[in-house]
DSSP file (Angstrom, degrees, kcal/mol; ACC not computed):
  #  RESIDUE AA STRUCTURE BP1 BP2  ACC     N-H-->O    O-->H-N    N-H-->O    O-->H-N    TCO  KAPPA ALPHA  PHI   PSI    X-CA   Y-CA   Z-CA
    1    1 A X     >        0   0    0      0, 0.0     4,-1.9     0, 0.0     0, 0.0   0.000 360.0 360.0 360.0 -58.0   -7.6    2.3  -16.8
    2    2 A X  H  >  +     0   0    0      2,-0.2     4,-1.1     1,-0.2    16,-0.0   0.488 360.0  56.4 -64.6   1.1   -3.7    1.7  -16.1
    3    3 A X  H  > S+     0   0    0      2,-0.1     4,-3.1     3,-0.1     5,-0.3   0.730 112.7  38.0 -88.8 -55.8   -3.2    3.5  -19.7
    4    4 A X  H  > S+     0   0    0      1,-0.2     4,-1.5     2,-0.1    -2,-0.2   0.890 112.5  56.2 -22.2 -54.4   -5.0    6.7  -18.6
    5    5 A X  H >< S+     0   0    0     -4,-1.9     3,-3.9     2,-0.2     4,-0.3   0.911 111.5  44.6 -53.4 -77.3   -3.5    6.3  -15.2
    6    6 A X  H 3X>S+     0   0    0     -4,-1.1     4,-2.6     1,-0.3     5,-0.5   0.680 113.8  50.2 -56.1 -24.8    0.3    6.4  -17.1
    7    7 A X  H 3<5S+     0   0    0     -4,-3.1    -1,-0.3     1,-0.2    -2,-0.2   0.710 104.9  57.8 -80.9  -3.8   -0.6    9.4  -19.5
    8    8 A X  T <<5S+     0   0    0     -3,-3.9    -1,-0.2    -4,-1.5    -2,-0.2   0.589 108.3  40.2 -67.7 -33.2   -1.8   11.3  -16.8
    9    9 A X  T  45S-     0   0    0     -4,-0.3    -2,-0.2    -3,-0.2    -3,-0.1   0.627  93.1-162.0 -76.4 -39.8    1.5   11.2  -14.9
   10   10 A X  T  <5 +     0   0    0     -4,-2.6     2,-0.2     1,-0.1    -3,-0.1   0.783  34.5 138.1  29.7  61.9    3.3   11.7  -18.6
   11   11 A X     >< -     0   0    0     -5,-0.5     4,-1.4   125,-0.1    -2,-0.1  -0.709  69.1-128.6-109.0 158.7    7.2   10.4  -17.5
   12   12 A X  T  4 S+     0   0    0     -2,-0.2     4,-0.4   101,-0.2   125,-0.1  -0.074 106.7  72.6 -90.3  21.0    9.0    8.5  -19.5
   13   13 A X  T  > S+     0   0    0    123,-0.7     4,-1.0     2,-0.1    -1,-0.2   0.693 101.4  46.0 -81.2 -43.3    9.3    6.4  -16.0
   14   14 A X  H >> S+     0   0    0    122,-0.6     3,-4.7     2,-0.2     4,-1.3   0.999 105.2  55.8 -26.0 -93.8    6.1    5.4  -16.4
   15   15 A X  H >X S+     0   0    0     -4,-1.4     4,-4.7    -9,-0.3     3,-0.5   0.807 107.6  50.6 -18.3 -62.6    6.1    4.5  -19.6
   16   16 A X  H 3> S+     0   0    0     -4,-0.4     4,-0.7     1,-0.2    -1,-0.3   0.753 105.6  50.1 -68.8 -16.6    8.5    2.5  -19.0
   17   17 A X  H <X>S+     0   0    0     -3,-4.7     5,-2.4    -4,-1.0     4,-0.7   0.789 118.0  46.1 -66.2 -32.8    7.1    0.6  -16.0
   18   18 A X  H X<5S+     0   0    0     -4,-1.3     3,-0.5    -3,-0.5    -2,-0.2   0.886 113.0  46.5 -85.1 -31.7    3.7    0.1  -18.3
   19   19 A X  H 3<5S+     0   0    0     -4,-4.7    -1,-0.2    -5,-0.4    -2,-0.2   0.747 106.2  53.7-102.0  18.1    5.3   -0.8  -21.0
   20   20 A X  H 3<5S-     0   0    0     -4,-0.7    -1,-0.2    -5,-0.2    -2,-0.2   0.474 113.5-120.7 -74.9  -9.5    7.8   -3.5  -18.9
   21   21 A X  T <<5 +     0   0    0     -4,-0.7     2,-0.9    -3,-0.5    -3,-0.2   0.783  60.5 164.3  71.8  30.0    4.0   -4.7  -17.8
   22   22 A X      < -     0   0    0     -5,-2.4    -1,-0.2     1,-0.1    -2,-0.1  -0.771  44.5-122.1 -72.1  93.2    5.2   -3.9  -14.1
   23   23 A X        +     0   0    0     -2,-0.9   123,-0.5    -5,-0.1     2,-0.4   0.220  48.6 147.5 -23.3 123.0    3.2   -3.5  -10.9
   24   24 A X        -     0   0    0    121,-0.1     2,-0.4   119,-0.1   121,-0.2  -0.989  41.8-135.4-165.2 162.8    3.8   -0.1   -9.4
   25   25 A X        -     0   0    0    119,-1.2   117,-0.1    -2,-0.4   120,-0.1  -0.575  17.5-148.4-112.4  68.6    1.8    2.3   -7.4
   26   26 A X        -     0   0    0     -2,-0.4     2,-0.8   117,-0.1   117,-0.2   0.088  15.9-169.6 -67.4 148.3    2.1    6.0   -8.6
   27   27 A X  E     -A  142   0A   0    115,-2.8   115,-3.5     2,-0.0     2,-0.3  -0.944   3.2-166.4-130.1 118.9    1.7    8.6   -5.5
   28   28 A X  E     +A  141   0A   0     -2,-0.8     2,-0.2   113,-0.2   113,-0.2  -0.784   8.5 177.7-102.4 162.2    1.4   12.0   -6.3
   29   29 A X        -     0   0    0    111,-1.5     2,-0.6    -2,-0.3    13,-0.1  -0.968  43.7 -94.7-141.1 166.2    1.7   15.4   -3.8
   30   30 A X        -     0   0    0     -2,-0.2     2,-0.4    15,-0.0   110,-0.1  -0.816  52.8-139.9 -82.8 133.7    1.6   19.2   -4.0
   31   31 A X        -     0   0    0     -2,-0.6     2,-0.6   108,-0.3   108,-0.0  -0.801   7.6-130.8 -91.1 122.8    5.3   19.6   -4.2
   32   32 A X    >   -     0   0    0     -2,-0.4     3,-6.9     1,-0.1   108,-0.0  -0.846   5.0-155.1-110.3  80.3    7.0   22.6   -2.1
   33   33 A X  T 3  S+     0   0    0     -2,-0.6    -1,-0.1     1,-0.3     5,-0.1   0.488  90.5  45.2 -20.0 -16.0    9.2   24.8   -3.9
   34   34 A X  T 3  S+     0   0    0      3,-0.0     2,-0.6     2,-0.0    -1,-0.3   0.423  78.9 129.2-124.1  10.5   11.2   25.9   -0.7
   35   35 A X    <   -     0   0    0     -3,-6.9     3,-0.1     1,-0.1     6,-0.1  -0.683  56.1-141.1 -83.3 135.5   11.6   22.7    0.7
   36   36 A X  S    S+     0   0    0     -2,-0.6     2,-0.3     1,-0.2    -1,-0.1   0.600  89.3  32.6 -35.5 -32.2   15.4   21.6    1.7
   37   37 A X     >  -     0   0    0      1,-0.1     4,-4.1     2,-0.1     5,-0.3  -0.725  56.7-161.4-153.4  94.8   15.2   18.0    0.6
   38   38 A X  H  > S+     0   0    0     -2,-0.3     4,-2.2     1,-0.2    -1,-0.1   0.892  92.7  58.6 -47.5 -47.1   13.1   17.0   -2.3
   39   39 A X  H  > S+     0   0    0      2,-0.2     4,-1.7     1,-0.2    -1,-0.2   0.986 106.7  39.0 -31.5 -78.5   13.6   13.1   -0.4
   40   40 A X  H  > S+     0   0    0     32,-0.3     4,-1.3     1,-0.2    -1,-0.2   0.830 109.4  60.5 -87.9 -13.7   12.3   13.5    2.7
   41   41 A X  H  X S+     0   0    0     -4,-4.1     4,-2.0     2,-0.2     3,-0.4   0.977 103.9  54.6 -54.0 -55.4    9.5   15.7    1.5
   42   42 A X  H  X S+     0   0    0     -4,-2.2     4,-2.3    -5,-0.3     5,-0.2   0.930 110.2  46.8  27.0-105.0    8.5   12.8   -0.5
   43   43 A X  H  X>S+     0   0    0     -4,-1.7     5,-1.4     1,-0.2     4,-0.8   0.578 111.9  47.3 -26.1 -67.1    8.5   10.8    2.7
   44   44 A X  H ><5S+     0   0    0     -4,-1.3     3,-3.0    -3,-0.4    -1,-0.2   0.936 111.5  51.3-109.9 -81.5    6.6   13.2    4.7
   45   45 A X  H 3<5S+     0   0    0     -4,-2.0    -1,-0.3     1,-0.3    -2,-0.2   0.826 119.4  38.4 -30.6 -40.2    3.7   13.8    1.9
   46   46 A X  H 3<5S-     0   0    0     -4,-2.3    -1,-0.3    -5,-0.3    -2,-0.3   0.689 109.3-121.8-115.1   4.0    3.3   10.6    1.7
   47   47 A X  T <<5 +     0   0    0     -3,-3.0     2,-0.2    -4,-0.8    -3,-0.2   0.649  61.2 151.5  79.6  20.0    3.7    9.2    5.4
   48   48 A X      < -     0   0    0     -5,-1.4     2,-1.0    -6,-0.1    -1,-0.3  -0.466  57.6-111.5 -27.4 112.3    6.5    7.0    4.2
   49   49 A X    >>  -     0   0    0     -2,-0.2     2,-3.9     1,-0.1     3,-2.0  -0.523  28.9-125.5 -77.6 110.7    9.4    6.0    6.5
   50   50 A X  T 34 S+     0   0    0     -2,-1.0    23,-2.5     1,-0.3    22,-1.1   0.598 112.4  67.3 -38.8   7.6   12.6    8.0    4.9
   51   51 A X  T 34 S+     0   0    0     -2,-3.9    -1,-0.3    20,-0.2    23,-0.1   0.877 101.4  44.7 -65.8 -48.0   14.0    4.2    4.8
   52   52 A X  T <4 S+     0   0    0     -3,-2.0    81,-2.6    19,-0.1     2,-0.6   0.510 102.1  73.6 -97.9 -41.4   11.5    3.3    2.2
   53   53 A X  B  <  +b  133   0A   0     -4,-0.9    19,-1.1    79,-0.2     2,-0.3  -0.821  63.4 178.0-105.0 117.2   11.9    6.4    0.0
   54   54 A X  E     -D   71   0B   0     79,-3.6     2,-0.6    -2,-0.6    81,-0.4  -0.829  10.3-152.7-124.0 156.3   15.2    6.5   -2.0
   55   55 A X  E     -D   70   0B   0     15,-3.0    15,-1.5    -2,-0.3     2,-0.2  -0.902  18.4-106.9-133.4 160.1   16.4    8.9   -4.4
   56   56 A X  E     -D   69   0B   0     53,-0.7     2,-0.3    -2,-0.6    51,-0.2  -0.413  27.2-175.8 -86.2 151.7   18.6    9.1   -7.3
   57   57 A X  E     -D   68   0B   0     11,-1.3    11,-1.1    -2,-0.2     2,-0.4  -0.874  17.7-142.1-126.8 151.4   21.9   10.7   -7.0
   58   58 A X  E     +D   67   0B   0     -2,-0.3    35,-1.5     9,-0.2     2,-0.3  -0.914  27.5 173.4-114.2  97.8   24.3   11.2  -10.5
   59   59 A X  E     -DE  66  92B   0      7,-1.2     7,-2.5    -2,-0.4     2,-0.5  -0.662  27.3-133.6-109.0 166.3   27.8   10.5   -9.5
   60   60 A X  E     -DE  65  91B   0     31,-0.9    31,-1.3     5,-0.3     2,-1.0  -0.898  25.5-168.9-101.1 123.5   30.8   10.4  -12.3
   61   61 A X  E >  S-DE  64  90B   0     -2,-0.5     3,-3.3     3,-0.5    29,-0.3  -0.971  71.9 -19.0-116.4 144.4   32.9    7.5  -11.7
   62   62 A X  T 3  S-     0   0    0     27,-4.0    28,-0.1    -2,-1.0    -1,-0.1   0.735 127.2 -54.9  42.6  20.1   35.9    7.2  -13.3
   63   63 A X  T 3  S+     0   0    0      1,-0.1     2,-0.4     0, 0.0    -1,-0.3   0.721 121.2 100.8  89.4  15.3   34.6   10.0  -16.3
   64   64 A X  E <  S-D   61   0B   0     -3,-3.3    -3,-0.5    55,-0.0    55,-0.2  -0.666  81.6-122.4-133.5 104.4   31.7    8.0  -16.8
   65   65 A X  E     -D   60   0B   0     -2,-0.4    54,-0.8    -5,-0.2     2,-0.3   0.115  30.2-170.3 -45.3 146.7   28.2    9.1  -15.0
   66   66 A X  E     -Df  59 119B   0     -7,-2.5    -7,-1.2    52,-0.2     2,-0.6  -0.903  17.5-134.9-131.0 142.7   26.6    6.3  -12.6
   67   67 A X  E     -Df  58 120B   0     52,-6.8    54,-0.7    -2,-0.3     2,-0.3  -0.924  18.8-168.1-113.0 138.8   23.2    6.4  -11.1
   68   68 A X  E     -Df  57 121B   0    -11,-1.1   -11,-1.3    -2,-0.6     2,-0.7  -0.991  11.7-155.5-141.2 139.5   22.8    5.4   -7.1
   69   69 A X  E     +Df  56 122B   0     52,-2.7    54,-1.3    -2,-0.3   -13,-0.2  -0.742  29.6 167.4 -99.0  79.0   19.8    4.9   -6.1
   70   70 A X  E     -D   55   0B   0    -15,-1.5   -15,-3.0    -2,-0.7    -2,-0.0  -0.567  41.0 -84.6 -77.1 152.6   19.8    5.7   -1.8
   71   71 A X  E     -D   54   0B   0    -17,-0.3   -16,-0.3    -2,-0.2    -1,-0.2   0.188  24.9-137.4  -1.5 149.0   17.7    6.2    1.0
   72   72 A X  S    S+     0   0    0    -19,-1.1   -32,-0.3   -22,-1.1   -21,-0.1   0.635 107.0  63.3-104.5 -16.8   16.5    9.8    1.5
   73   73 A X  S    S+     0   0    0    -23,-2.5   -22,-0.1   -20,-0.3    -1,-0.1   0.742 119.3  24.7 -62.5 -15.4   17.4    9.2    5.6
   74   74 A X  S    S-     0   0    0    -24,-0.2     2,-0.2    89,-0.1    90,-0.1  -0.041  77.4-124.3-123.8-171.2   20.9    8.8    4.3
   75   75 A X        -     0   0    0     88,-0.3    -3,-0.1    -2,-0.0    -4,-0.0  -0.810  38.3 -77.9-177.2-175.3   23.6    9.6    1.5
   76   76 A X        -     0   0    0     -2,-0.2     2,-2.1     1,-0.1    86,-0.2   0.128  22.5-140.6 -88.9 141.8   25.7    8.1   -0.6
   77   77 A X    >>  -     0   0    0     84,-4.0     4,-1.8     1,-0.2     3,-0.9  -0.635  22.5-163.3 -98.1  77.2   29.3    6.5    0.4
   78   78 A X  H >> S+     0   0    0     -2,-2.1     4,-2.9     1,-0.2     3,-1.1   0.915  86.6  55.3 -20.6 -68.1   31.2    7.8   -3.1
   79   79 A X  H 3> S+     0   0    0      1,-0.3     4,-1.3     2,-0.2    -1,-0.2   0.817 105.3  52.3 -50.5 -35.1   34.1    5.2   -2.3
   80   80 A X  H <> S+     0   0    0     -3,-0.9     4,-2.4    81,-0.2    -1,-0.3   0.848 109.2  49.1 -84.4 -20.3   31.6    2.4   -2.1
   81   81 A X  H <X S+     0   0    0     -4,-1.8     4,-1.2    -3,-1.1     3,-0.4   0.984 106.6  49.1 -33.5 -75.6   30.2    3.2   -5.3
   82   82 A X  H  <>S+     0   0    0     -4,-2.9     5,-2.7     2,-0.2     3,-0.4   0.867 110.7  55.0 -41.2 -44.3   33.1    3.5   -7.2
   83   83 A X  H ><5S+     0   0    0     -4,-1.3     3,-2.8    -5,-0.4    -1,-0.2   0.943 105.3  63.4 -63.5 -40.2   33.9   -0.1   -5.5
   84   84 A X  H 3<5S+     0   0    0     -4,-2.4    -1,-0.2    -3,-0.4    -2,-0.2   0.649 114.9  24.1 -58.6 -28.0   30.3   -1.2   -7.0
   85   85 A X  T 3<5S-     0   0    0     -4,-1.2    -1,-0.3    -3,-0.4    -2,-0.2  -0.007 119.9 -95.5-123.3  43.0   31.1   -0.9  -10.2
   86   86 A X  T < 5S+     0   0    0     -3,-2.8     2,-0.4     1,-0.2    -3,-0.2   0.919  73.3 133.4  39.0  57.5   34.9   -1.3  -10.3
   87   87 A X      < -     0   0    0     -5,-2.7    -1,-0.2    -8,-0.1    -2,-0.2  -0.993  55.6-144.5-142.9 152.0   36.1    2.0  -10.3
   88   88 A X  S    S+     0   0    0     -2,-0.4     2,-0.4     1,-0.2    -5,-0.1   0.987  84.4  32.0 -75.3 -58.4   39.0    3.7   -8.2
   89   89 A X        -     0   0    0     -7,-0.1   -27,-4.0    -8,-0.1     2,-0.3  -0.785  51.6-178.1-126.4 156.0   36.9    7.5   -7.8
   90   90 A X  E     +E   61   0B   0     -2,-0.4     2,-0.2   -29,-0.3   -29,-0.2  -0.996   5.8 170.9-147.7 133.2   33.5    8.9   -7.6
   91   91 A X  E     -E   60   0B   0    -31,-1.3   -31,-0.9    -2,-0.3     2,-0.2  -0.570  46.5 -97.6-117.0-178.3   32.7   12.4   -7.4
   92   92 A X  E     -E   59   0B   0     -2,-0.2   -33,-0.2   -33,-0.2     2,-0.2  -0.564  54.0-126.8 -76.2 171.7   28.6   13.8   -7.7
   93   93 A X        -     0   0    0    -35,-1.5     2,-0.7    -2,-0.2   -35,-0.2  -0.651  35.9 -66.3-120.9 169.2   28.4   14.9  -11.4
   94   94 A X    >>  -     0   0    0     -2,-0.2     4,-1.1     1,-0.1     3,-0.7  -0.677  29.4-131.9-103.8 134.3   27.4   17.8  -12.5
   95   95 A X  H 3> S+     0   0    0     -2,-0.7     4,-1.9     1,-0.3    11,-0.2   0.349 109.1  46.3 -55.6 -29.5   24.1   19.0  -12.0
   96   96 A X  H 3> S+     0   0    0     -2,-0.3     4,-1.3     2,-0.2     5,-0.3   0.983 114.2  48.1 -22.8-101.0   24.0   20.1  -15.9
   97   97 A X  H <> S+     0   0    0     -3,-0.7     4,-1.6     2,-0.2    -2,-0.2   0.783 104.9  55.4 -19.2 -55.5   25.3   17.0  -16.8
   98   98 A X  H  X S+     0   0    0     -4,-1.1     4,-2.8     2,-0.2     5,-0.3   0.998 117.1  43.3 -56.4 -73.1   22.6   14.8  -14.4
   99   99 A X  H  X S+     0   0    0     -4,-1.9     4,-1.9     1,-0.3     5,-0.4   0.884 117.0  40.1 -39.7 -94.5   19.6   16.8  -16.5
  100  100 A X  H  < S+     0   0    0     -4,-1.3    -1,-0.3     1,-0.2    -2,-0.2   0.764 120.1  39.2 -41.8 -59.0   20.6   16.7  -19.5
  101  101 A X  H  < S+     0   0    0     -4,-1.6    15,-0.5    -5,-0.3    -1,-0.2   0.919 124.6  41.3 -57.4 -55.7   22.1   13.2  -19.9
  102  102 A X  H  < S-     0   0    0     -4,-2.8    13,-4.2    13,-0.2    -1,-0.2   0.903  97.8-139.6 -59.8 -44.6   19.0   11.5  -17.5
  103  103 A X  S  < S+     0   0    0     -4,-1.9     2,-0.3     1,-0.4    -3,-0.1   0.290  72.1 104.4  90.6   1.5   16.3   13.8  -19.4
  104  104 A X  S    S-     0   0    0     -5,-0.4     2,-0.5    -6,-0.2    -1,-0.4  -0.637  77.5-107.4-123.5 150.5   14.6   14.3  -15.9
  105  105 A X  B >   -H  108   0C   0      3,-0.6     3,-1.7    -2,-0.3    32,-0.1  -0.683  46.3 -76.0 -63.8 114.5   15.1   17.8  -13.8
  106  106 A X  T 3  S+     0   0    0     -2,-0.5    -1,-0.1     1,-0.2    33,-0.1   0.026 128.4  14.9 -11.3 128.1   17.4   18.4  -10.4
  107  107 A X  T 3  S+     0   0    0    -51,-0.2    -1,-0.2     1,-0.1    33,-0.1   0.674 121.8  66.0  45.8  25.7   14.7   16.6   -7.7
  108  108 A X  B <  S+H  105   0C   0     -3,-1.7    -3,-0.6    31,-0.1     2,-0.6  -0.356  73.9 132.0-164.2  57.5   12.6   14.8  -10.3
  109  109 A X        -     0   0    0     -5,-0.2   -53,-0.7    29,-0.1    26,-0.4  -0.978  43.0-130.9-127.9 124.0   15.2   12.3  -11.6
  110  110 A X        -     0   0    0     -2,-0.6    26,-0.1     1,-0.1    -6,-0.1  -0.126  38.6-160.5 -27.8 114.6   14.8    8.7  -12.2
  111  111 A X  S    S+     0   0    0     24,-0.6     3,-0.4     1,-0.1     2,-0.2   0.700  98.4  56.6 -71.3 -27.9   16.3    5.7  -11.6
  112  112 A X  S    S+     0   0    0     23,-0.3    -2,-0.1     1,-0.2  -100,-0.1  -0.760 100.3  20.6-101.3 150.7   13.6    4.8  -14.9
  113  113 A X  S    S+     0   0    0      1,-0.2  -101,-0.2    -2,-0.2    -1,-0.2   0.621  73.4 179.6  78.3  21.7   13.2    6.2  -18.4
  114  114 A X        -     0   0    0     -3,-0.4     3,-0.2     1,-0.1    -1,-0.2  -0.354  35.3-133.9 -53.8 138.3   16.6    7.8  -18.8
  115  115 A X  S    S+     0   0    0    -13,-4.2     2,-0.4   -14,-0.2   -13,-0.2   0.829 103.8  16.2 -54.2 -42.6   17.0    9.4  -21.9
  116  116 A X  S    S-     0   0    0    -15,-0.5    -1,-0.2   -14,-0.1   -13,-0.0  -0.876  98.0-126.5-128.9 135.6   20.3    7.6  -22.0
  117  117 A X        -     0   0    0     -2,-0.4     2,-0.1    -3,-0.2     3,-0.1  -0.320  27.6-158.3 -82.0 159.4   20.4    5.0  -19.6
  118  118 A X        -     0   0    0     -7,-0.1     2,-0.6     1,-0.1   -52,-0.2  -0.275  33.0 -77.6-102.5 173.9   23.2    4.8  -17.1
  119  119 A X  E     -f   66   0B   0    -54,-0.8   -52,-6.8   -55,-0.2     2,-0.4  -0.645  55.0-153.9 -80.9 127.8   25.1    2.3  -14.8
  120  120 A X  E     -f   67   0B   0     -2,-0.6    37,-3.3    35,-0.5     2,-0.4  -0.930  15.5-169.2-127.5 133.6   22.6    1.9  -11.7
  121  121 A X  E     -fg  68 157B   0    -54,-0.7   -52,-2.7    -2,-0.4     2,-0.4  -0.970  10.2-153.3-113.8  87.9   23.7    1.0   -8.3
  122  122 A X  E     -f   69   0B   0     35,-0.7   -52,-0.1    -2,-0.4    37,-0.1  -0.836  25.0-126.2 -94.9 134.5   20.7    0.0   -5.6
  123  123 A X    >   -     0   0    0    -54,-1.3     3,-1.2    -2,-0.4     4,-0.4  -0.066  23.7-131.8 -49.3 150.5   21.7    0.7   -2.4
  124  124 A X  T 3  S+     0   0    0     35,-3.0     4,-0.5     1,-0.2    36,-0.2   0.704 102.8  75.9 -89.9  -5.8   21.0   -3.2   -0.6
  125  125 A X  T >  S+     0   0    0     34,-0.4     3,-0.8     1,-0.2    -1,-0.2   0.791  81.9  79.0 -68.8  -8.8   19.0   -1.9    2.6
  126  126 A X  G X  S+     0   0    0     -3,-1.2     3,-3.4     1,-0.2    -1,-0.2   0.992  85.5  59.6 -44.0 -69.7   16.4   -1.7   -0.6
  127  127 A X  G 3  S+     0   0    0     -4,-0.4    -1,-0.2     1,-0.4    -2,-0.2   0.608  89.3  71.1 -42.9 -23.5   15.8   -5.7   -0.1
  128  128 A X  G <  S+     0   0    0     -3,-0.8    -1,-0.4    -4,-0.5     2,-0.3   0.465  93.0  55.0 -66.4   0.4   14.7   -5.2    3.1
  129  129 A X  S <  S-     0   0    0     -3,-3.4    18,-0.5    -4,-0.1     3,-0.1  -0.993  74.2-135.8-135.0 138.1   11.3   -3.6    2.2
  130  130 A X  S    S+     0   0    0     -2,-0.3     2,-0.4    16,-0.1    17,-0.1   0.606  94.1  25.4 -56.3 -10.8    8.5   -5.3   -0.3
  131  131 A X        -     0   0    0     15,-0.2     2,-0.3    -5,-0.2    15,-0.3  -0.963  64.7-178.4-142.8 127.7    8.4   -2.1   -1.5
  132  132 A X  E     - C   0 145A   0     13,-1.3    13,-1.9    -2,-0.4     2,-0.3  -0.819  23.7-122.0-130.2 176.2   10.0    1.0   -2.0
  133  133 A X  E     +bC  53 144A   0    -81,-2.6   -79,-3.6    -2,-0.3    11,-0.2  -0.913  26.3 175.1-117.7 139.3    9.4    5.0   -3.7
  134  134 A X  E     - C   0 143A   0      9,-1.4     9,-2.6    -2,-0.3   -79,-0.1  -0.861  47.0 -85.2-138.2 162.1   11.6    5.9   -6.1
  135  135 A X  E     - C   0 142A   0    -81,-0.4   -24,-0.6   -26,-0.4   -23,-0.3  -0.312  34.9-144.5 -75.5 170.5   10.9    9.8   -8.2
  136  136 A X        -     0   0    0      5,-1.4  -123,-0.7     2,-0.5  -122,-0.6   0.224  58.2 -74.0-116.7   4.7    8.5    8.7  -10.7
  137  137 A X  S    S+     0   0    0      1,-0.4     2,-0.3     4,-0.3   -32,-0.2   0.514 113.1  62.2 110.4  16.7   10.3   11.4  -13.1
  138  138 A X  S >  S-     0   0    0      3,-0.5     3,-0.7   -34,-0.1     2,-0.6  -0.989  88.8-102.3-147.5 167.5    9.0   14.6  -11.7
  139  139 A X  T 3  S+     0   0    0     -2,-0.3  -108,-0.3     1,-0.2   -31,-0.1  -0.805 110.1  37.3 -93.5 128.1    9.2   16.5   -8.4
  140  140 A X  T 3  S+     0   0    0     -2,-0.6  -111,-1.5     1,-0.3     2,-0.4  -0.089 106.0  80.4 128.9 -43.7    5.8   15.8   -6.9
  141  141 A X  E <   -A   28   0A   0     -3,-0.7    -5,-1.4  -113,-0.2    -3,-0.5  -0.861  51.4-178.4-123.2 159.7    5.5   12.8   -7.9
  142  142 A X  E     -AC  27 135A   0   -115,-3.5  -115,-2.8    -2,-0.4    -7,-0.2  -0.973  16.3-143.0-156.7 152.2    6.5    9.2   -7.0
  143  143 A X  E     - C   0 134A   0     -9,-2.6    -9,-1.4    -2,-0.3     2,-0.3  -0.629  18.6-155.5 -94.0 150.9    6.4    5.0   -8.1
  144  144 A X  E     + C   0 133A   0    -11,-0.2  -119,-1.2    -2,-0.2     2,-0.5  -0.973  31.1 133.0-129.0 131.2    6.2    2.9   -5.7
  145  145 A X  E     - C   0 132A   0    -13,-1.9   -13,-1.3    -2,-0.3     2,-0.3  -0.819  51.8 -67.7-155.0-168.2    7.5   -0.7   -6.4
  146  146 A X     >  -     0   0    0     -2,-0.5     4,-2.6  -123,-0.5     5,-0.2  -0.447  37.2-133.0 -61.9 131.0    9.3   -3.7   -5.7
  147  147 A X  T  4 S+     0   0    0    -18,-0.5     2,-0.5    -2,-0.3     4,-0.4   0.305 101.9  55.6 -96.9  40.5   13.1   -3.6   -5.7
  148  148 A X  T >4 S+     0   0    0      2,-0.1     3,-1.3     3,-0.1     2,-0.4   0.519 112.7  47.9 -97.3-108.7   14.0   -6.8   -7.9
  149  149 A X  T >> S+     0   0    0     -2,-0.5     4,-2.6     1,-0.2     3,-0.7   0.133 115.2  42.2 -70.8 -19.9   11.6   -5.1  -10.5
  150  150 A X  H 3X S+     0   0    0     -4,-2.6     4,-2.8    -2,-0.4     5,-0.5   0.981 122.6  41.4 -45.0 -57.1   13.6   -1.4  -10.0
  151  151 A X  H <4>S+     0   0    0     -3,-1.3     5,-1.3    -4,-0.4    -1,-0.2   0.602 118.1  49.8 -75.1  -7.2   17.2   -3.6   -9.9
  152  152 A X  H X45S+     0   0    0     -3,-0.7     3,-0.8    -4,-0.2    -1,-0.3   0.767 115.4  40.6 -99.7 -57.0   15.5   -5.8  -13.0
  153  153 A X  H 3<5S+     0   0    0     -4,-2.6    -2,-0.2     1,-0.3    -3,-0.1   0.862 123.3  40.0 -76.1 -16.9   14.4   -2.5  -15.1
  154  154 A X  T 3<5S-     0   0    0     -4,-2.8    -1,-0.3    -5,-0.4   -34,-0.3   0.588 106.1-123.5-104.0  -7.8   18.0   -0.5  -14.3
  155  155 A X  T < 5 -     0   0    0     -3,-0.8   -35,-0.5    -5,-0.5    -3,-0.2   0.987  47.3-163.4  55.2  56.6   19.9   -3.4  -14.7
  156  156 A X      < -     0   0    0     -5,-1.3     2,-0.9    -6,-0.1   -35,-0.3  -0.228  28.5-137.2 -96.0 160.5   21.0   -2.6  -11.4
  157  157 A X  B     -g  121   0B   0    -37,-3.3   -35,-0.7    -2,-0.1   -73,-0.1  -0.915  27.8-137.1-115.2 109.2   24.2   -3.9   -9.2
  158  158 A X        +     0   0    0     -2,-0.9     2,-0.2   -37,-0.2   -35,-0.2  -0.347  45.8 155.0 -32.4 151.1   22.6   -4.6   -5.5
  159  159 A X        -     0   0    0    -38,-0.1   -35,-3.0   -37,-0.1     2,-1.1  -0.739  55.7-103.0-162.2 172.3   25.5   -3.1   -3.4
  160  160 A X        +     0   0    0    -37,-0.3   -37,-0.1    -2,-0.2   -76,-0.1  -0.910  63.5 146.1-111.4  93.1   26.0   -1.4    0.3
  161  161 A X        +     0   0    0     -2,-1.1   -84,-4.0   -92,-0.1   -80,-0.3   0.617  31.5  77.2-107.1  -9.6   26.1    2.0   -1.0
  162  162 A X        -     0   0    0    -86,-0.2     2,-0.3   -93,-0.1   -86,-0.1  -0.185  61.8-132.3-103.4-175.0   24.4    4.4    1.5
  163  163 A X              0   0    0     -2,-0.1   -88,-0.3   -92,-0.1   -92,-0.1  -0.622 360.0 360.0-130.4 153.6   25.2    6.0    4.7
  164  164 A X              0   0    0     -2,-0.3    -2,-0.0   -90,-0.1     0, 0.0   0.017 360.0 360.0 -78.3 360.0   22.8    5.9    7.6
């Protein structure tokens, strides 16, 4: 049943949760081209508190892209990034750049399955919830899971990266 389930969703975020043998919960919705904020649509569809629901951001630190993973109530404190992985500056990368290197689309990008994987940064208000949504590698859809296994599957650095 959980192989149907993952080819039916057919991301390589999947995949990679089934084949880390991870507990996750996928939630799909009808997706809404003209909405502002791929996040808190998310949130909304799925009756989610916009704490709960984080999305990936692709920033360039120091010439080398970095995935931070925030809140969708929030965004992302560049300077503390860059501090999170020992680097001076962080800019956002460029949207080009995000696609192609993750493999995932503008508001359907990963923190899982990168085509090449990146340095990933979860914000630490994550630890406060047994659970969280992260995109599940398309817009429309989303995992829900624990965040040691997200920060376990990105190899992720725990940090205070978000903005309220």
């Amino acid at each position: 049943m959980a192989k149907k389930k993952q080819r039916s969703a057919g991301t390589p975020a999947t995949v990679a949760l089934t084949a880390a043998n991870t507990a996750y919960t996928l939630h799909a919705y009808e997706h809404d081209p003209a909405s502002p904020s791929y996040g808190e649509e998310a949130a909304r569809a799925l009756g989610v508190p916009a704490d709960r629901v984080f999305k990936t951001l692709v920033a360039d630190v120091d010439g080398e892209l970095t995935v931070a993973v925030v809140p969708v109530a929030g965004s992302l404190d560049l300077k503390a990034l860059a501090s999170a992985v020992g680097g001076k500056r962080a800019a956002m990368a460029d949207p080009a750049a995000a696609e192609r290197t993750t493999g995932y689309v503008r508001g359907g990008i990963s923190p899982l399955g990168q085509r090449k994987r990146l340095r990933t940064v979860l914000d630490s208000s994550a630890s406060a919830h047994p659970t969280v949504c992260v995109s599940a590698g398309r817009r429309g859809l989303e995992v829900e899971l624990s965040p040691a296994d997200l920060a376990a599957l990105t190899d992720a650095v725990i940090a205070p990266i978000g903005r309220a």
